[in-house]
N, C-alpha and C positions, 0 to 999 in steps of 0.2 A: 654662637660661632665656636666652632675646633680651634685648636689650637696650630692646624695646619694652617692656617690662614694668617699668624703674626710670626713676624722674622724678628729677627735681634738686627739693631743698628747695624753690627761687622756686616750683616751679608744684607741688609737694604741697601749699603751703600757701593757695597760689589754691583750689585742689580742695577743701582746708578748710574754704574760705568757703563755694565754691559748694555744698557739701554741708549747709551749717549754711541754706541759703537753699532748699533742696530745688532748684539746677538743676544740678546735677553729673549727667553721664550715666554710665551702670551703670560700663563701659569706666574713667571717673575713676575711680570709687571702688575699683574693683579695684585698677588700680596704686596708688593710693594707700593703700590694705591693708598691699600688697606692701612700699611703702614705709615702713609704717610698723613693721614687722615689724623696720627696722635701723636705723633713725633714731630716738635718742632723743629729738633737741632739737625735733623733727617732731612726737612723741605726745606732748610736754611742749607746744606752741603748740596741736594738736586739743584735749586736754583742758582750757586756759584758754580757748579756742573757744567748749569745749562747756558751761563754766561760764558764760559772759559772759552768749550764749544764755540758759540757764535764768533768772539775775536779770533779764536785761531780760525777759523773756518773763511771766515768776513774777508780777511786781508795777508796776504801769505807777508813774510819779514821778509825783507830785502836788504841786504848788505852792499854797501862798494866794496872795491878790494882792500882799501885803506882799513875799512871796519873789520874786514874779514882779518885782518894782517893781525892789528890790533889783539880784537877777540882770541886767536889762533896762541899770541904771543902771552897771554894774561892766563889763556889754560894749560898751555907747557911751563910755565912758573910755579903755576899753583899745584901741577903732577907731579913736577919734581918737588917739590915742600912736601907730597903727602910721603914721596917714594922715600925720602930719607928719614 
């Protein structure tokens, strides 16, 4: 096999993403098969990938106003701490 055919982990894991976003083209996904075939720390980051996907996809968050207020009030704290 050439050496077109194996990617470096940085851009398997691009191909990751763009595969979990449907714009990876066929050509990615191949190598990136390929590469997963001998890369463990690679099918251990797709498989958290393809978990993340499913939760956020499964059940969208839902806040009350209370939560929303909350949330709202802990990030204007924490932007003024960084702005100063």
């Amino acid at each position: 096999m050439s050496n077109k055919f194996f990617i470096p982990c940085k851009e398997a894991n691009h191909v990751c993403d763009k595969t979990q976003y449907k714009e990876a083209t066929l050509w990615e996904k191949i190598k990136l098969n390929i590469h997963l075939l001998y890369c463990k720390a690679c099918r251990k980051y797709t498989k958290n990938n393809a978990k993340l996907t499913k939760l956020i996809t499964k059940k969208p968050v839902v806040l009350d106003a209370s939560a929303k207020e909350q949330l709202k009030a802990a990030f204007e704290k924490e932007l003024a701490k960084q702005q100063h």
